[in-house]
C-alpha positions in Angstrom: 109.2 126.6 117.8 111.5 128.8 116.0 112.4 129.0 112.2 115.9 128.6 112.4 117.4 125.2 111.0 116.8 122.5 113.7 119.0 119.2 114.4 117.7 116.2 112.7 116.3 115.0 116.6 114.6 118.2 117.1 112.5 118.1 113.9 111.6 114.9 114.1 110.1 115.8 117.1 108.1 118.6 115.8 107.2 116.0 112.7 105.6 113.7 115.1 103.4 116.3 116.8 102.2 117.1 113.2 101.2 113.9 112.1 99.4 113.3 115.5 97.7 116.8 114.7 98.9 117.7 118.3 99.8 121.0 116.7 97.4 124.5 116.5 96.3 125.6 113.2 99.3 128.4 113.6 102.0 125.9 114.6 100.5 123.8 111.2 101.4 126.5 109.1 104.9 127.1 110.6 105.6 123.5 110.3 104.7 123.4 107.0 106.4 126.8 105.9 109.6 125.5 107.3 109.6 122.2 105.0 108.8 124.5 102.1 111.6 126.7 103.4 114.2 123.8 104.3 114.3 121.2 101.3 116.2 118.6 102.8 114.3 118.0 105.8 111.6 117.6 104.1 112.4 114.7 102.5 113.8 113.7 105.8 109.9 114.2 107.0 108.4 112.4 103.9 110.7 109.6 104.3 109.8 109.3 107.8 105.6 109.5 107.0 106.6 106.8 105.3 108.9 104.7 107.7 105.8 105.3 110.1 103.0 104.0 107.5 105.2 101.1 106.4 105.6 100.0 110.0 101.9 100.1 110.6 101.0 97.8 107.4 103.4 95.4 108.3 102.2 95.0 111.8 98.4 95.0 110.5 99.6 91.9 107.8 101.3 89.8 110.8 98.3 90.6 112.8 95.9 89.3 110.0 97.9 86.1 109.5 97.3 85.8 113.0 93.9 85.4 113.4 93.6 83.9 109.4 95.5 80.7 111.0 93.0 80.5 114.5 90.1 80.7 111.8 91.1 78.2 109.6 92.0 76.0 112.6 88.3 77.0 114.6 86.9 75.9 111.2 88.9 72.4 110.7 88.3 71.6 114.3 84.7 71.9 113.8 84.6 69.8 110.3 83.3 66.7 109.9 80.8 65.0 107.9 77.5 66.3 108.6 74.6 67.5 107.0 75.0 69.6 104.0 72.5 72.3 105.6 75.0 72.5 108.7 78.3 72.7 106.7 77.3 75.7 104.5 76.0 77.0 108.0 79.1 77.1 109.2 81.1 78.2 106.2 78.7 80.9 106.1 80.2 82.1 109.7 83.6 81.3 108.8 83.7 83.8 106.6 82.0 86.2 108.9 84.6 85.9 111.6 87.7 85.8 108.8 86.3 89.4 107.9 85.5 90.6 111.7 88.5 88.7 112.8 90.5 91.2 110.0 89.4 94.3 111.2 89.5 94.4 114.5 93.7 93.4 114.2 93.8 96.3 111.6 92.0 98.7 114.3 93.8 97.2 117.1 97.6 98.0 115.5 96.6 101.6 115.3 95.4 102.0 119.1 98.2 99.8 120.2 100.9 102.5 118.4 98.9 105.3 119.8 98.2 104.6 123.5 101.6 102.8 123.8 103.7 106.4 123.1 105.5 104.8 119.9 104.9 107.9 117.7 106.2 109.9 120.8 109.4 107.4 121.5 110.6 107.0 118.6 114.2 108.5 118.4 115.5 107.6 115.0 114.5 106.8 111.8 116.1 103.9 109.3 116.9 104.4 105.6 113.5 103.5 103.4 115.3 100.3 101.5 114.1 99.6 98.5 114.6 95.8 99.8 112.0 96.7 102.7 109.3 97.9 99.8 110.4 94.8 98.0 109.0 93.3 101.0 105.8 94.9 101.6 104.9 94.0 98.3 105.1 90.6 99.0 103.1 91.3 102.1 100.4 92.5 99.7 100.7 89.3 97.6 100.2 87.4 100.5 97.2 88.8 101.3 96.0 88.0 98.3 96.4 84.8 98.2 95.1 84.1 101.9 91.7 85.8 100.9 91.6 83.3 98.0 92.4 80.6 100.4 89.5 82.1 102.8 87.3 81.6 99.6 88.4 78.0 98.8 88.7 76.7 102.5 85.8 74.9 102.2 87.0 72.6 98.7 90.0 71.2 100.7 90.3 69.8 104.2 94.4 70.7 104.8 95.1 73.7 106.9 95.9 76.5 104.6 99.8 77.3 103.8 101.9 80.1 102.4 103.8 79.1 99.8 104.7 83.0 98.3 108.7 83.4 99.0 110.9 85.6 98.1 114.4 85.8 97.8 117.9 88.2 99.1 121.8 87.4 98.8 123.8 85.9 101.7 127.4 84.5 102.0 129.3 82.0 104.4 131.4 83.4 107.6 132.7 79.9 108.5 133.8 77.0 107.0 131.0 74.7 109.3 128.1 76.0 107.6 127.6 79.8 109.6 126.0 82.3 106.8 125.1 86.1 107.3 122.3 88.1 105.6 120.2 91.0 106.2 117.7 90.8 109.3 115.2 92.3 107.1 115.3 90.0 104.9 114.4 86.5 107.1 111.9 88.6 109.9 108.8 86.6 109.7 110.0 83.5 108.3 108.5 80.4 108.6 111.3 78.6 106.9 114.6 79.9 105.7 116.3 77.7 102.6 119.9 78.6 100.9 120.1 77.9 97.2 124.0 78.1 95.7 124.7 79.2 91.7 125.1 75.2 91.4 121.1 74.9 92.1 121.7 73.0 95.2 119.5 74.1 98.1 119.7 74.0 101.6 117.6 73.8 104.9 119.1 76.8 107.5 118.1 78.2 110.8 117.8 81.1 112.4 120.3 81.5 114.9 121.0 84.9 116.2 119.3 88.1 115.1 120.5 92.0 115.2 117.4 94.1 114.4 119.5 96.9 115.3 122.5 96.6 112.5 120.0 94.7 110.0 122.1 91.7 110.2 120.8 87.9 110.7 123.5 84.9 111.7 121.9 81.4 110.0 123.6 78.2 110.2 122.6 75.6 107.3 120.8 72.5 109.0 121.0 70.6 106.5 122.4 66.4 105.9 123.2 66.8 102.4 125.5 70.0 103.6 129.2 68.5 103.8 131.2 71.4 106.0 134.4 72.9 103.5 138.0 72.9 104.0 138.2 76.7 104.0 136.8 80.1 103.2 139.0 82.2 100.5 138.1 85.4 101.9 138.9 87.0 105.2 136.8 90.2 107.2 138.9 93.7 107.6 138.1 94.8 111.3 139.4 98.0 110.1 137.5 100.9 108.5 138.4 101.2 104.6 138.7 105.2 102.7 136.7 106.8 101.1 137.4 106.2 97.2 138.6 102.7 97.3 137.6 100.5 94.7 135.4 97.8 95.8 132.6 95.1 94.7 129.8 92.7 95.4 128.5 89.9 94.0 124.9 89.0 94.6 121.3 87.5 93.5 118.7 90.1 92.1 117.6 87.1 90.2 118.0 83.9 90.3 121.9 84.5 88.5 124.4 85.7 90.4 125.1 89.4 89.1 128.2 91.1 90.1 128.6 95.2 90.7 131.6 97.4 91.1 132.0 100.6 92.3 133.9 103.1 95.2 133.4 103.9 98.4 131.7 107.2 98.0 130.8 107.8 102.0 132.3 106.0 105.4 129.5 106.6 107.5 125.7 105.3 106.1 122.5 106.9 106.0 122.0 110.0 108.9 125.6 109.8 109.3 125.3 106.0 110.7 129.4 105.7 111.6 128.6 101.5 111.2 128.2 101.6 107.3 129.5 102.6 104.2 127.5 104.3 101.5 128.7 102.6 98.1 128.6 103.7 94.6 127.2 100.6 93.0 124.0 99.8 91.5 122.2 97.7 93.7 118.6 95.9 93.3 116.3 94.4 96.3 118.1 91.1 95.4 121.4 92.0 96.4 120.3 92.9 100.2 122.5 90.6 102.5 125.6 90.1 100.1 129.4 90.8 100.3 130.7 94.0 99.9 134.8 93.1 99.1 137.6 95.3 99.0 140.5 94.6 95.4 142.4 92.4 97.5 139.4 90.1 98.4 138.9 91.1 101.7 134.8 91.4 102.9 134.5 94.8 104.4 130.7 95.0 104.6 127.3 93.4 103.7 125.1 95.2 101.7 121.9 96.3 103.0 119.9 98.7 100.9 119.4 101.7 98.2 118.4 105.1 99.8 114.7 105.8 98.0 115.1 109.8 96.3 118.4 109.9 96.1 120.4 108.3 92.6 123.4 105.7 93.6 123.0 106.3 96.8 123.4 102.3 98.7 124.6 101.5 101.7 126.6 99.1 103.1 126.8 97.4 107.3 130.9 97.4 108.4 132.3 94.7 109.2 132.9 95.5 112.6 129.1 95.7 113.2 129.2 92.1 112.0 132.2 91.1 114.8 129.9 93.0 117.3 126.8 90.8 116.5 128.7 87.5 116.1 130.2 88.5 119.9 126.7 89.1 120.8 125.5 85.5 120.4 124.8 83.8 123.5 127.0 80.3 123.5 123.7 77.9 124.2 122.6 79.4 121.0 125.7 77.8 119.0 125.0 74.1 120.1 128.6 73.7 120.6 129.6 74.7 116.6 131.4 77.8 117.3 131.7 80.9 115.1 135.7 80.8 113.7 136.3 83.1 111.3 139.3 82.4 108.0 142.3 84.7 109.1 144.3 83.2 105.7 143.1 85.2 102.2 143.1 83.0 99.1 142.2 86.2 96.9 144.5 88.8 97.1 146.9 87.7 94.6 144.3 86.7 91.7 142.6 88.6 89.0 139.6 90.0 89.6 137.9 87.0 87.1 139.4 84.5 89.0 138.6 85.6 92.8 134.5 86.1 91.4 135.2 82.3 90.2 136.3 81.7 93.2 133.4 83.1 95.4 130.8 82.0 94.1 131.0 78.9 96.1 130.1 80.7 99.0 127.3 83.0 97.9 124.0 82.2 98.1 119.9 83.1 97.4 118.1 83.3 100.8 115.0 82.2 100.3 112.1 82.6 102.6 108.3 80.7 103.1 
């Protein structure tokens, strides 16, 4: 493989033969010369090394909840009052199948990748999020806390639960109770809940998912949810210029924190033509929330800060959003269909007032 500057497809290619050390000892070297010699890609190859490793440990931790939950059940199946001898017996094997049980779905995600060509077939790489590492740290929490549950299991005769959550930003689409966030933000959820600034929370479902665009359709399922006369803001189908002033509100705590900032890009990470990359500051929290143009029209969701690179957040168009809502299958809707405001309630108020006026219809995802 030459030396000359290769398209982004082409070296990724190349990177993937490294890291399976398909490569000879000479091809190593001119791999690894050309990073040297070519700066940005890589960083495109270290980000990738690390898409690849952060896909791996999140597969190994929904594998090890897997079998976690068939042990605890195996071992409250086979409680019951017996013996003392018998019952430590049996704890005492417990915790040798938790541990076997552990490694093999560690081993079995990395022979599963490998035989099944993923390394090989993968074409693209997504933009490291802080929000995803946000994530895997609360993978790591929750691993935590099931091995102290594997060492208590015996003390308590309930099944054991996750309680850790963690929480995003998302915002209402329709006055009946439809609300969009970030896909990564809800995958693996047991149980979704929406909290508004007022402290009220909410039960919602999943109803539609778009792994592809990072963007998750809920509806709140909830009886102490009253539907609301309308929504203040409307979408812009249209693509906005580079330079406009624009701004989010959103939840990296438990306040609502508004940004503001420009439109500094209008394509997204690897020159992704179905988002924005934004000026403002943004923090795990914010994943999921509105991106709105002066006059109070949403013209994105936000999705994630670029890792290495200062300012640099992103932002999914709207019109990724209109594709994914025109994506959902109509059984899916249980005949509450997805009707989006077309009147804006914002344009003609201060920038104070339309905040004042949204936070209504913001809210903290959080997810069990």
């Amino acid at each position: 493989m030459g030396m000359k500057s290769l398209n982004q497809q082409a070296f990724i290619a190349w990177a993937d033969a490294y890291l399976r050390e398909e490569l000879s000892q000479e091809d190593r070297s001119r791999f690894e010369t050309y990073c040297t010699e070519n700066p940005v890609h890589a960083e495109i190859f270290a980000q990738h090394k690390a898409f690849l490793t952060t896909m791996v440990k999140a597969e190994a931790r929904s594998n090890f909840k897997r079998n976690l939950q068939h042990v605890a059940q195996d071992y409250h199946e086979a409680h019951s009052p017996k013996p003392a001898t018998k019952v430590i017996s049996l704890w005492d094997r417990l915790k040798l199948n938790a541990a076997v049980a552990a490694a093999i779905a560690i081993v079995s995600v990395f022979s599963t990748l490998w035989l099944t060509g993923y390394y090989k077939n993968l074409k693209k790489t997504t933009s490291d999020y802080s929000a995803l590492r946000r994530d895997m740290n609360t993978v790591k929490r929750n691993v935590n806390a099931q091995n102290a549950a594997i060492q208590n299991i015996h003390n308590t005769k309930d099944n054991v639960k996750e309680t850790m959550h963690y929480g995003a930003t998302g915002f209402m689409i329709t006055k009946n109770g439809y609300v969009v966030t970030n896909y990564h933000v809800i995958t693996g959820a047991d149980s979704v809940h929406l909290q508004n600034h007022k402290g009220e929370s909410f039960k919602a479902e999943i109803i539609f998912t778009n792994p592809e665009k990072d963007l998750a359709i809920l509806h709140i399922n909830d009886s102490t949810f009253k539907s609301i006369r309308s929504i203040p803001y409307t979408f812009k189908r249209q693509d906005s210029d580079m330079g406009e002033d624009v701004y989010t509100i959103g939840f990296p705590r438990d306040e609502a924190v508004y940004g503001q900032g420009y439109l500094s890009s209008s394509t997204g990470y690897a020159g992704d033509t179905l988002a924005y990359q934004i000026s403002i500051p943004v923090n795990p929290g914010n994943s999921g929330g509105p991106l709105l143009d002066k006059e109070g029209n949403v013209i994105g969701i936000i999705s994630g800060k670029q890792k290495g690179i200062d300012g640099a957040a992103f932002a999914i168009k709207t019109k990724a959003l209109m594709e994914t809502l025109n994506s959902i299958p109509a059984d899916s809707l249980n005949g509450k269909n997805v009707v989006l405001n077309n009147k804006n309630l914002l344009h003609n108020l201060s920038r104070t007032d339309q905040i004042k006026k949204l936070q209504d219809y913001i809210y903290i995802v959080k997810v069990y």
